[in-house]
Every structure is written in structure tokens, then in C-alpha cells.
N, C-alpha and C positions, 0 to 999 in steps of 0.2 A: 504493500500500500504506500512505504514511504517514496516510490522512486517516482522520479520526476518533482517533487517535491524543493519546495528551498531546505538546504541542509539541518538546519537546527528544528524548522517544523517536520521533516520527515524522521528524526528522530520520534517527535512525540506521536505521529503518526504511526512507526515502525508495529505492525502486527495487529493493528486494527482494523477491524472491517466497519464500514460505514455503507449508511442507507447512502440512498441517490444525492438525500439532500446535504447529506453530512458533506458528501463530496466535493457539490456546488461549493459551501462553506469552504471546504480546504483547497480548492482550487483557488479560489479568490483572495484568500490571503497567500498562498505560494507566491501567485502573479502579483499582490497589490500589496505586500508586507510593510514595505516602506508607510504606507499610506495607513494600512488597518491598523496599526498598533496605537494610533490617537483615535481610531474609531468607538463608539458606544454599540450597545449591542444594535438597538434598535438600527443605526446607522449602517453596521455592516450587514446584518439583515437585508435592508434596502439594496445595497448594491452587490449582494448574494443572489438577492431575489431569492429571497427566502422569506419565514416569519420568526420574528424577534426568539420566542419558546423555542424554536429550531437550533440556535444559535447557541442559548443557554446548557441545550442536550446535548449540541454537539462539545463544549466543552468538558461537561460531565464524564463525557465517555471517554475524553482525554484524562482521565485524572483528576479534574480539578472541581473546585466547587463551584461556580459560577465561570462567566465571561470575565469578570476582570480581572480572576486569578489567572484565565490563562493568556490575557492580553497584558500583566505583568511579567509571567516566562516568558512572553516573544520578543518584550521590547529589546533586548540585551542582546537580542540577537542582529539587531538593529542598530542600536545603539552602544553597542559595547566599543572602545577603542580599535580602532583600525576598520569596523565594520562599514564607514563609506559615510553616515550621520552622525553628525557631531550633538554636542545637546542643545546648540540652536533649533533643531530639528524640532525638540521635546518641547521648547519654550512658544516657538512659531504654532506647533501644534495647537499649545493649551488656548492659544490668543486667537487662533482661528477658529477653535471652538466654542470662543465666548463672543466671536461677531457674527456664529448661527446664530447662537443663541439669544443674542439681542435682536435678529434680524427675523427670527420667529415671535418676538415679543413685538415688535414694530406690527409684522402682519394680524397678526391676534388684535388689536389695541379696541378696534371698533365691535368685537366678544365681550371686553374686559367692562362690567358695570360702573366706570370709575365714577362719571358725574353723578349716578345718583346713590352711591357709596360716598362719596366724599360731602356730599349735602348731608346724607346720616347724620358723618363721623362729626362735621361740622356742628352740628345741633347738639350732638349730646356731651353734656358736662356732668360730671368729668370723663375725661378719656382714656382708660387705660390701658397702654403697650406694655405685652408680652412678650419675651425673648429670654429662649434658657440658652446654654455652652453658646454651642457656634452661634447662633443664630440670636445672640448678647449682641454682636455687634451690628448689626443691620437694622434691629428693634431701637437703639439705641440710636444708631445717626438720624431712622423715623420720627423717634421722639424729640429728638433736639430740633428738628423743623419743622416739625408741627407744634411746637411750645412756641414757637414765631409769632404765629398764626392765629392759635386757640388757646384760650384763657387756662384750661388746666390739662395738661397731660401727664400723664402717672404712671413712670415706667417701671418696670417688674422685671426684675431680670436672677431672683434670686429662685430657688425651689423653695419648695417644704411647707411648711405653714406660714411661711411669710408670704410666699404666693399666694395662698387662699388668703391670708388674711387680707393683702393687698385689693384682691376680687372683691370681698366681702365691702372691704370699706367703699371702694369706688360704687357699688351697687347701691349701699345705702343713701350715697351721696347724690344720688339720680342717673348715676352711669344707665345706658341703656346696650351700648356695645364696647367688644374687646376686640383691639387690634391685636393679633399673636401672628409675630415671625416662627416656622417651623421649617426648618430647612436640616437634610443629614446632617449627622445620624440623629433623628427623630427622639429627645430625650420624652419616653414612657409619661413621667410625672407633666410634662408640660398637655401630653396629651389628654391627661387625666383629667390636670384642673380646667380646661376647656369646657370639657366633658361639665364638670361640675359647675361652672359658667355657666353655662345652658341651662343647665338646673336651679342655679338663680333667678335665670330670667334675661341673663345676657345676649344678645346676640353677638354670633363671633365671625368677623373676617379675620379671614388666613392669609399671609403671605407667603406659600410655601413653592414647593416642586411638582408638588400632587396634584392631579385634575379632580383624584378624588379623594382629596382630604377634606373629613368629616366638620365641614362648618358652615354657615347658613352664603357665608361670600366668598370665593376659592380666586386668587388670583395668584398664579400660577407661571412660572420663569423655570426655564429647563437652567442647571448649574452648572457650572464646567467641571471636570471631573478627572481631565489630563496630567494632573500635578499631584503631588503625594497627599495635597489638599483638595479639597473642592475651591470653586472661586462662584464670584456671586456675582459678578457683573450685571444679568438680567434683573434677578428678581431687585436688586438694588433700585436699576431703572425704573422699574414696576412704582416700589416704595413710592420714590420721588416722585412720580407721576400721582401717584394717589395725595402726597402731599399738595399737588401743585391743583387736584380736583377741590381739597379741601378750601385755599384760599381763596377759589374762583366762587366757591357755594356764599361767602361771606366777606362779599369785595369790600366795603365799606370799613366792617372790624377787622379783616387783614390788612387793608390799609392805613389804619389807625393805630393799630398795633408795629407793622413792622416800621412806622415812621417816629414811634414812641420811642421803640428800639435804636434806631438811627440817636436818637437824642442822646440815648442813654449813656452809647456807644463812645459817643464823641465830648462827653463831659468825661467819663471816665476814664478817656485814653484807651479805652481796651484794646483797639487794633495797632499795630503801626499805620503811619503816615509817610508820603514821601518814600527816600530811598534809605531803606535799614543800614547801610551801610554807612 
């Protein structure tokens, strides 16, 4: 099975037998290795011509647990020293796959309910943004721009019962919805107190990866995934977008507000001025 193969995948191919489509699959990274090792499953699927679940079995039966354990054993085969890629290769990769992936959120935009999400978020006081581990940082640059805008927003980025307690208090306070960033790997407890959210009487948009992550508003940015980390490029844009729906719901006290700010800004020096130098 391995011959004719590129050398390092006919190794892992060596004494396998494979369905029709399994083949497609190994044909197509033989000839297109360079290229498939930044590919997602769904992606190499596509130009398999095959279906996504196809792609996942076929690496099972290689050995591995899923697709990206075995699109980590190929990349070295690629990119290892003297192999012809250097790790520009890896870098160019992850940045091509984060300008699909904003160039998938650009086409979606007229999908995504922002104006009449952000008139919601706009109305109701207080505001509370949710973001656990990774997904601290995106909840986090959310919050600080929409505290611009909107008189209170109340960000959460802690687990445990300081999270609930945070839910509890914003509810009493007349909250009527939660913003919660969820982005991999999915911390359990953030999913939970959503969950429990909703049981208060919350309404919850999501900012996540999921089409179908469990909340009453899903807006959804595929993530990069090329790098030892993920990167957030889309849903990021997504955020900002949805902040920029909120201002527009309450032109008059966004512009009241971010001209307050200008004031505040420039008695207290906060920025530099001029050249820092």
C-alpha cells in the first residue's frame, strides 16, 4: 500500500489496507503534503472530495486519535531541517488560515443578528461579560469597549462561585442578558453556569466556534488552529462588530459618553501626546 507514496507517509501507510475512500484521502496528501499539513479536516475533506467523518477514520486507522494527531506526525516530514520548508512555511500557513477565516466571517455578516443583538445588549443594565482560561482574553478586550459605550458592564472572568455569584448579582440588578466568550478548549464550569443563567432568566449570546453552541444568540468565527495555539483573529472581529452594533443602537449616549471620555482623557494625561520620544 505504501509504494508510490511520499516516503515518510508510506511508512505510516506500510501494510494497511484502505477502503476506496481512504485512498482518495492518501492520494491527496502524497501529491499535496506541502499544502495539507496546514489543512483542517473539514478543509482537506473538501479537496479529497470526500466527507469530513471520512477523514477522521481515515486517520484512526492510521494509529492515531483524530486528524490533528496525524497532521502533527506529517508536519516534520515537511518541515523538519533540510526537508525543502522552512518554518516560514508554518507561520505563512497559520496567517492564511486566519484570512479564510475572517473572509468566511465577512460573507456570513448579513446571517449574523448583530443590529438587533446589539439594540438588546444596548438596553439592558447591567451587562455582564463572561470569559473563562483562553477565552479571558477576548471577553475582556469586549468588555473594555463596550464600558465606552454602556453605562455598566461587568466582567467575569473568574470560575467557581464567584461566577455565579457575579450572574446572581447582575440579575438582580435588572440584567436581562449575558455576553459569554467560549472559545477551545471549552472550560465545562463556564458551560455550566450558562446553563444556570438561563435558569435565572438570563438570556445568553455566545461568542464562540460553535454553530451549535447551546444559547439563545450563536455568533460564531471559525479559529485558527495552525500554531501550537489557536488564534482568534475572526471571532475577535465578530466581538468588535457586535460592539460597534451596540453604539449604533444608542447614538446619542454613545456619543455622550465617548466625548465624556475624550475629557476625561485629556485632563488626566492618560495617553501620550505628540512624539514619545
Amino acid at each position: 500500500m505504501a509504494d508510490g507514496y511520499h516516503g515518510g507517509l508510506g511508512v505510516l501507510l506500510d501494510g494497511r489496507r484502505l477502503s476506496p475512500v481512504q485512498r482518495r484521502i492518501a492520494h491527496y496528501l502524497s501529491e499535496h503534503l506541502d499544502e495539507a499539513i496546514f489543512l483542517s479536516s473539514v478543509e482537506l475533506a473538501e479537496r479529497a472530495g470526500v466527507s469530513q467523518p471520512s477523514v477522521t477514520r481515515f486517520a484512526m486507522v492510521l494509529g492515531f486519535a483524530g486528524y490533528p494527531e496525524l497532521r502533527q506526525a506529517l508536519r516534520p516530514l515537511v518541515l523538519a531541517p533540510g526537508a525543502g520548508a522552512p518554518q516560514e512555511s508554518l507561520l505563512r500557513g497559520a496567517i492564511d488560515c486566519e484570512i479564510r477565516n475572517l473572509a468566511l466571517v465577512r460573507e456570513r455578516l448579513a446571517a449574523f443578528p448583530l443590529k438587533e443583538l446589539g439594540e438588546q445588549l444596548a438596553a439592558t443594565e447591567p451587562l455582564p461579560v463572561v470569559g473563562l482560561r483562553v477565552s479571558c482574553g477576548l471577553a475582556t478586550t469586549f468588555a473594555y469597549y463596550a464600558r465606552r459605550i454602556h453605562p455598566d458592564v461587568r466582567l467575569l472572568t473568574h470560575g467557581g462561585s464567584e461566577l455565579v455569584d457575579g450572574l446572581h448579582a447582575a440579575r438582580r440588578a435588572g440584567a436581562e442578558w449575558v455576553v459569554a466568550v467560549v472559545l477551545p478548549r471549552y472550560p465545562t464550569e463556564a458551560v455550566q453556569a450558562l446553563e444556570y443563567a438561563e435558569k435565572m432568566g438570563l438570556r445568553v449570546a455566545a461568542i464562540t466556534d460553535k454553530s451549535d453552541f447551546p444559547a439563545e444568540v450563536v455568533l460564531d468565527a471559525p479559529v485558527g488552529d495552525r500554531l501550537v495555539f489557536d488564534s482568534h483573529a475572526a471571532p475577535l472581529a465578530l466581538a468588535m462588530a457586535l460592539v460597534e452594533a451596540m453604539a449604533d443602537a444608542a447614538p446619542l449616549r454613545t456619543r455622550a459618553r465617548l466625548e465624556e471620555y475624550e475629557r476625561m482623557t485629556d485632563e488626566t494625561g492618560t495617553f501620550l501626546t505628540g512624539d514619545p520620544a
